[in-house]
Backbone as CSV, one residue per row, in Angstrom:
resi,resn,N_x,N_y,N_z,CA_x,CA_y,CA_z,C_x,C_y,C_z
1,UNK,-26.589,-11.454,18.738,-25.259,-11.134,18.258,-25.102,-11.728,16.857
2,UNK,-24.485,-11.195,16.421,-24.281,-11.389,14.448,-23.076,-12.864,14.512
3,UNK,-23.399,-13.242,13.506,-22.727,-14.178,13.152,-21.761,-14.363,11.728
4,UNK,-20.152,-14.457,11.793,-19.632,-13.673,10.338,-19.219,-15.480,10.289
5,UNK,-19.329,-15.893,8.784,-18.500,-17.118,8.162,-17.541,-16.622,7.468
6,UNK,-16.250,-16.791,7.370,-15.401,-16.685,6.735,-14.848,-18.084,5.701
7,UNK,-15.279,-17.808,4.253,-14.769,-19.350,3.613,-13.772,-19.126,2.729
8,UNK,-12.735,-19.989,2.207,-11.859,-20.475,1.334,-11.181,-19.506,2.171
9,UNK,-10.244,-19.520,2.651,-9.364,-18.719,3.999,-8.076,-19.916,3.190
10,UNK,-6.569,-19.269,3.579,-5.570,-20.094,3.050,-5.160,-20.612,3.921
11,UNK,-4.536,-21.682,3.916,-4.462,-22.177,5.404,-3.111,-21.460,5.994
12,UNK,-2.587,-20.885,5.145,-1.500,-20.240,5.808,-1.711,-19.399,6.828
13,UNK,-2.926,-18.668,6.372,-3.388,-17.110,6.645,-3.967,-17.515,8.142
14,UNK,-4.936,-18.958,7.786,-5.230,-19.514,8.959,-4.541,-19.732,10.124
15,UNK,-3.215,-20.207,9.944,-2.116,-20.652,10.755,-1.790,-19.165,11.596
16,UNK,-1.195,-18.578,10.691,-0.998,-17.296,10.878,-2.071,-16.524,12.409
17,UNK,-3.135,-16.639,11.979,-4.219,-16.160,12.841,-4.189,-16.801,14.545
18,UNK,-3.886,-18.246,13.861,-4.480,-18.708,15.236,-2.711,-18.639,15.763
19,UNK,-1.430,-18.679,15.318,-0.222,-18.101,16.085,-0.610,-16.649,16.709
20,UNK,-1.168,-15.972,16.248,-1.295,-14.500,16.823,-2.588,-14.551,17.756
21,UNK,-3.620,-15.107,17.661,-4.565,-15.711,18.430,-4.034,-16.236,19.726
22,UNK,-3.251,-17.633,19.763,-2.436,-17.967,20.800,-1.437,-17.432,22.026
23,UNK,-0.708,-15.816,21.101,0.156,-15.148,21.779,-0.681,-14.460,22.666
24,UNK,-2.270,-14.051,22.764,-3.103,-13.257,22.995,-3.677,-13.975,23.983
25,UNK,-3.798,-15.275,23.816,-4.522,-16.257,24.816,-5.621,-16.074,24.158
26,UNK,-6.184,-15.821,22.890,-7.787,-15.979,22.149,-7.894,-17.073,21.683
27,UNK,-8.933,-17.065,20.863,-9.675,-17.915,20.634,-9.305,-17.322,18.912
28,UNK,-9.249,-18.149,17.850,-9.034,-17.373,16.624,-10.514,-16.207,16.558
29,UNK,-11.468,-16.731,16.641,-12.479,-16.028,16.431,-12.601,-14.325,17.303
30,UNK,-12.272,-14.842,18.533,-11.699,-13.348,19.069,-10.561,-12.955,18.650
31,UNK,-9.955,-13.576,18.329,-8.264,-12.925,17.567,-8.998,-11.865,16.306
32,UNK,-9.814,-12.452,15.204,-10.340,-11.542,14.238,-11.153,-10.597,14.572
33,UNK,-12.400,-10.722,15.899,-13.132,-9.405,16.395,-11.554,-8.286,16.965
34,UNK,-10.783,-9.003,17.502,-9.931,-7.838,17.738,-9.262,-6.858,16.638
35,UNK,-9.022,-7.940,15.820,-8.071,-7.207,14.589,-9.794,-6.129,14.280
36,UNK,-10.299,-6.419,13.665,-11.302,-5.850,13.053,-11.615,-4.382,14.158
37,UNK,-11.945,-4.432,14.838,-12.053,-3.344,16.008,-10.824,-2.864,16.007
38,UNK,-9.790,-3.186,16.077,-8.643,-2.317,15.997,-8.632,-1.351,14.559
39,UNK,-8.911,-2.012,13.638,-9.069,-1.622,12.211,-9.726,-0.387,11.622
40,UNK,-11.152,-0.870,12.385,-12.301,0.144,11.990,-12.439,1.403,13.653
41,UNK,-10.942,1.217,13.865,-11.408,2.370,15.592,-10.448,3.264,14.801
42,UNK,-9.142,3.215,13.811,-8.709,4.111,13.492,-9.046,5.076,12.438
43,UNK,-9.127,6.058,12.605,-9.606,7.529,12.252,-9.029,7.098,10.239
44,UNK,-10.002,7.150,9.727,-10.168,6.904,8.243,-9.126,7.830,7.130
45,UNK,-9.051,8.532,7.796,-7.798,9.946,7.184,-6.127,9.210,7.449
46,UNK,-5.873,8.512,8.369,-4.803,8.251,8.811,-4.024,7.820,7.958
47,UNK,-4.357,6.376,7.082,-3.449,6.048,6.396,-3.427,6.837,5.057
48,UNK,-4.339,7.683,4.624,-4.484,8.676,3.711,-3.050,9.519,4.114
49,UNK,-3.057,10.093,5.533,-1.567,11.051,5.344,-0.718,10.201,5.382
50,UNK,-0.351,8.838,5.746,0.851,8.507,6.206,1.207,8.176,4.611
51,UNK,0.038,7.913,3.441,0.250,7.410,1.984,1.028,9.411,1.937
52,UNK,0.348,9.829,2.202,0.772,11.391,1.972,2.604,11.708,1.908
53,UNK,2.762,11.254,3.379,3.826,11.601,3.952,4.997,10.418,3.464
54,UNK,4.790,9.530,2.761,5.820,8.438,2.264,5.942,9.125,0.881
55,UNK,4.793,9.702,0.109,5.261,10.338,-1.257,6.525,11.542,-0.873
56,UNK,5.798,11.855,0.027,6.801,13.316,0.451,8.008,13.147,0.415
57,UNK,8.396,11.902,1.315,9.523,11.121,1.728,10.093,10.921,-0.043
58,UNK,9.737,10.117,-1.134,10.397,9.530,-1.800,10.992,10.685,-3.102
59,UNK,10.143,11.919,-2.859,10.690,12.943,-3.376,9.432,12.846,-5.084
60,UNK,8.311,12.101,-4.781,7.348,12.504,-6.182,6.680,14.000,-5.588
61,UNK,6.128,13.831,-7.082,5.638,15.458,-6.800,4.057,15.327,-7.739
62,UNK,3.748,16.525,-7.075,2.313,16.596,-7.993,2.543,17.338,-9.859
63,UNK,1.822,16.747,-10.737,2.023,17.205,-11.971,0.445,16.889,-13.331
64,UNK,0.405,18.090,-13.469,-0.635,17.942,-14.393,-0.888,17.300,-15.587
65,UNK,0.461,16.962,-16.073,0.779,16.930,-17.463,0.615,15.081,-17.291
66,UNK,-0.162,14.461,-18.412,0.022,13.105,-18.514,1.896,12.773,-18.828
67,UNK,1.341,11.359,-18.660,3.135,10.881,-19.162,3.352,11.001,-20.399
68,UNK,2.396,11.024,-20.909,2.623,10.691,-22.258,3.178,12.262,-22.634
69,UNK,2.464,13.330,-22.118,2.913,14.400,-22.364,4.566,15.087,-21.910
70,UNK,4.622,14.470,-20.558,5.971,14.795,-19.908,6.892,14.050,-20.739
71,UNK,6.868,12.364,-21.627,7.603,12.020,-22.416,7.872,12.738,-23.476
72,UNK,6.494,13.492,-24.045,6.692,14.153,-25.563,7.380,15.540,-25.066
73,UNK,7.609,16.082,-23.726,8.947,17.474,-23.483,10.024,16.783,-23.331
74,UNK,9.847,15.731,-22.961,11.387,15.364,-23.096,12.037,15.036,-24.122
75,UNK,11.250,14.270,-25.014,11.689,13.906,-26.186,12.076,15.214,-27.105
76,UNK,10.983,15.906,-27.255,11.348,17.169,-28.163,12.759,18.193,-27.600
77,UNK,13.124,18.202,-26.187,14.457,18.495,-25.461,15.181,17.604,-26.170
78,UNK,15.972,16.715,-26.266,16.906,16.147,-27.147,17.427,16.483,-28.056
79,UNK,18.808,16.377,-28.560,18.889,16.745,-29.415,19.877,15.872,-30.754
80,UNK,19.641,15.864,-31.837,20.208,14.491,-32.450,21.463,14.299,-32.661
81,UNK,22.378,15.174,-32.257,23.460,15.725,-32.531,24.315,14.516,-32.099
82,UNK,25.365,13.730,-32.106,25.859,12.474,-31.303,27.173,13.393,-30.817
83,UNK,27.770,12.736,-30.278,29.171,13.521,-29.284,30.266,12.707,-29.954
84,UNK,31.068,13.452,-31.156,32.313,12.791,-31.274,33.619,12.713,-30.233
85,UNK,33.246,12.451,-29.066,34.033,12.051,-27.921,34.708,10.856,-28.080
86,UNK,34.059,9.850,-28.730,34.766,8.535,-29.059,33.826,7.693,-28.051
87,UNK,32.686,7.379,-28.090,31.465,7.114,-27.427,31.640,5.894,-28.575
């Protein structure tokens, strides 16, 4: 059986592990074979759509044009005219 060292770990991260380790009744070291197997059992596409489906959600869109280019239509839209409204 393989043997993994894990070094300079924070001790927070540490703490962290072995609280979630504990709730489990593990051992930290089985606490991380679990995470890891949980990790690498889900289907590699997954968080690809769910990144998919949060763009969808926030309303971006796909666009060809660099920024720099979408800045230079906007800019040239403007117009210099000021609004004597009392602005």
């Amino acid at each position: 059986m393989a043997v993994l060292q894990v070094r300079s770990m924070d001790d927070e991260l540490y703490k962290a592990l072995g609280r979630r380790a504990a709730m489990d009744n593990r051992s930290i070291s089985q606490e991380v074979i679990s995470i890891i197997e949980k990790h690498l059992s889900e289907p590699a596409g997954k968080t690809a759509a769910a990144d998919d489906e949060a763009l969808k959600l926030s309303g971006s869109w796909d666009e060809d044009r660099s920024a720099g280019e979408i800045a230079e239509t906007i800019r040239s839209a403007r117009t210099t005219k000021r609004f004597k409204g009392g602005f």
